[in-house]
C-alpha positions as CSV (number, residue, x, y, z in Angstrom):
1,X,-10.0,95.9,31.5
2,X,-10.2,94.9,34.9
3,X,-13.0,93.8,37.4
4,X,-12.5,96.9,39.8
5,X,-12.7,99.6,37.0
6,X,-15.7,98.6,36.3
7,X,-18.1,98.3,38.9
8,X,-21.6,100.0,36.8
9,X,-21.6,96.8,34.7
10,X,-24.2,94.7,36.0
11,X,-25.0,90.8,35.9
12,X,-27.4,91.6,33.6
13,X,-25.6,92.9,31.0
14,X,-23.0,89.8,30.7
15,X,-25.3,87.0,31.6
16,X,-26.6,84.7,29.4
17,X,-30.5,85.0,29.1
18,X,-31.2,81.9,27.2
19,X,-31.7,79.5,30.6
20,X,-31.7,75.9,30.0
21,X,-32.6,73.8,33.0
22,X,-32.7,70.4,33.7
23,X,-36.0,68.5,35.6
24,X,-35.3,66.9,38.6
25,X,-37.2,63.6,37.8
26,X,-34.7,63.2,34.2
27,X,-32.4,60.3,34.4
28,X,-28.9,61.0,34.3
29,X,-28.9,59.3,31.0
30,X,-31.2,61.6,29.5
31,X,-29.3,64.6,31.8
32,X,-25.8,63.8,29.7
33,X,-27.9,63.3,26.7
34,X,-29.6,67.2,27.1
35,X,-25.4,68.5,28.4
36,X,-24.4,66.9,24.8
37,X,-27.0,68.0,22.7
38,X,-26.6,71.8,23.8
39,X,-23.0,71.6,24.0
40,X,-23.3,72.7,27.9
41,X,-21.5,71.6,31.1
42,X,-24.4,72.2,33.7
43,X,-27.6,73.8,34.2
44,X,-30.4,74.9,37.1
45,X,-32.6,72.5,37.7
46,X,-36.4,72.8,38.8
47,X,-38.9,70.8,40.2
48,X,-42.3,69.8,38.0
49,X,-43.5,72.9,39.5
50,X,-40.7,75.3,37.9
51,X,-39.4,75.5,41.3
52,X,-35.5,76.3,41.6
53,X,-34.3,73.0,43.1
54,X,-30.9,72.4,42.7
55,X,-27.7,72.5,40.1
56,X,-26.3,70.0,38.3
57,X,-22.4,69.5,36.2
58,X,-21.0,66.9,34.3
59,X,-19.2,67.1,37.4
60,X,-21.8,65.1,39.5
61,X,-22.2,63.0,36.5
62,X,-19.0,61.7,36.6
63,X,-18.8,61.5,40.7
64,X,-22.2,59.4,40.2
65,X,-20.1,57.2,37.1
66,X,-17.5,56.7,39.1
67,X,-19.4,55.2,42.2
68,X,-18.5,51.6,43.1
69,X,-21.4,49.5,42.9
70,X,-22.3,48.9,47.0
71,X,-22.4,53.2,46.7
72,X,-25.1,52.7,43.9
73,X,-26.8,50.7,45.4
74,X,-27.2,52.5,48.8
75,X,-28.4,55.6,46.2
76,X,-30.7,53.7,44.9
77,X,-32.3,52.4,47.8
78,X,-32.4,55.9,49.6
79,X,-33.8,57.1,46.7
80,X,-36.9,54.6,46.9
81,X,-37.2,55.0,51.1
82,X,-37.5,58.7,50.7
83,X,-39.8,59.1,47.7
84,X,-42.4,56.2,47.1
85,X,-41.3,54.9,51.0
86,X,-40.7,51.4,49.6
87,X,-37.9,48.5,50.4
88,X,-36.0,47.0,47.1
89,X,-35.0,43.7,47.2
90,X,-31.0,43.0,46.9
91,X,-31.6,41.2,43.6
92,X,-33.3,44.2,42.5
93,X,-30.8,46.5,43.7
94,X,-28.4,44.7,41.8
95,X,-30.4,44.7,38.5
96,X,-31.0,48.4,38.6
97,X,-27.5,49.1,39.6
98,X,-26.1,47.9,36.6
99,X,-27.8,50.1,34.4
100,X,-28.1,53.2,37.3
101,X,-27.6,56.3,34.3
102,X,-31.6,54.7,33.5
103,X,-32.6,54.5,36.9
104,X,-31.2,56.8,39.3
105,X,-32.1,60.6,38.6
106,X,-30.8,64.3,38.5
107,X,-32.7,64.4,41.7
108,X,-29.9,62.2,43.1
109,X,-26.8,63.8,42.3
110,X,-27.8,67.2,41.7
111,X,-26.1,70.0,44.3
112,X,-28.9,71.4,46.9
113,X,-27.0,74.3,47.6
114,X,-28.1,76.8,44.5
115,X,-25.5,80.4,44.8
116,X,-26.7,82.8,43.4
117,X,-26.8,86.8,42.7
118,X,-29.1,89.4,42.0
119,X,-29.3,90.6,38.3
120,X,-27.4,94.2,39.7
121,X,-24.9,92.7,40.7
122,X,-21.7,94.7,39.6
123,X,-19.4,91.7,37.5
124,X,-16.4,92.4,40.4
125,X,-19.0,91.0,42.9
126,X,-20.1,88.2,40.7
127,X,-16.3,87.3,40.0
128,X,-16.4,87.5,44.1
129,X,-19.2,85.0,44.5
130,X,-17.6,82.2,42.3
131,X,-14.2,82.5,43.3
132,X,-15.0,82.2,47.2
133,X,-17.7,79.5,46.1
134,X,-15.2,77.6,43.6
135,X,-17.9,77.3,41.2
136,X,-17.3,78.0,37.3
137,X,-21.6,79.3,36.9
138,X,-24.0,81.4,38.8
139,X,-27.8,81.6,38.2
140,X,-28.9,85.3,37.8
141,X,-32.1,86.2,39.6
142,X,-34.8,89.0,40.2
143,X,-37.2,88.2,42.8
144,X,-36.0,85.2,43.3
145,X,-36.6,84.0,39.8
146,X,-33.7,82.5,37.9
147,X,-33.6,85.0,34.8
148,X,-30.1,84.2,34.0
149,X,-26.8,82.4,34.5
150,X,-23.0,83.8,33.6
151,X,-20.3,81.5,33.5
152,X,-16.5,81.9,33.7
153,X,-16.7,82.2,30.0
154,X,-19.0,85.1,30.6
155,X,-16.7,87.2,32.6
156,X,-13.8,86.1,31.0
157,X,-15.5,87.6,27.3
158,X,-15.9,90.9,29.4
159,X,-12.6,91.1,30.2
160,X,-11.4,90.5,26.9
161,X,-10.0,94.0,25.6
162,X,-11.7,94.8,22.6
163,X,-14.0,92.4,22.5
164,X,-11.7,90.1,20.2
165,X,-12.0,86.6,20.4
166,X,-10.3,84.9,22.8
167,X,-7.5,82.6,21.8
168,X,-5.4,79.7,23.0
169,X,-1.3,80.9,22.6
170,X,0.6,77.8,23.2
């Protein structure tokens, strides 16, 4: 089966409806914590509002891990001038550092920039959107509210002839 043949199938029809998504104000301790539990590797992420805010991978997890600790720092003290407008102390700074997966939040690392494509979408233009975007998930939406998200798994399981499971041939 290929993408081009097959241009009536929608993003509805392959996207998965169950939509978990991640708050903005979550550490990124709790953030790995929710990935783990549901077995995920990354998820919208709203506002307290609902609001569509961002997306956030294991991806920016481990960019944020992998930080030296002047980088965490500087993230944490942006973080505290742009949302309570307050200086931290260095000694401070260093405290929270050390333990930045409790401090610093999804807010911080998560990706600004949400792609995204309508829920008729035809799968070829999906497949379009995240190769030219290199991006492994897209949010589905109608209105502009995310109903959905397919993932490279998603098309992939379309594209499996048959609809037999897919398996690793080493």
């Amino acid at each position: 089966m290929s993408l081009s043949n097959n241009n009536n199938v929608t993003a509805k029809t392959i996207m998965s409806k169950t939509l978990l998504s991640a708050y903005e104000g979550w550490t990124i301790h709790r953030l790995a914590e929710f990935f783990i539990k549901h077995g995920i590797s990354g998820a919208p992420v709203i506002a307290s509002d609902h609001e569509l805010v961002g997306v956030v991978t294991i991806s920016d997890i481990f960019k944020f891990s992998s930080m030296d600790e002047s980088r965490r720092r500087d993230a944490l003290r942006n973080y505290y001038r742009e949302s309570c407008e307050i200086e931290i102390d260095e000694a401070s700074l260093r405290d929270w550092s050390s333990r930045a997966e409790y401090n610093c939040t999804v807010h911080q690392i998560m990706q600004r920039e949400i792609i995204t494509v309508c829920q008729d979408a035809n799968v070829s233009e999906v497949a379009t959107v995240m190769v030219s975007n290199n991006i492994h998930r897209v949010v589905v939406t109608e209105y502009k509210i995310a109903v959905g998200v397919i993932t490279s798994v998603d098309i992939l399981r379309y594209l499996q002839p048959g609809g037999n499971e897919l398996r690793l041939v080493v």
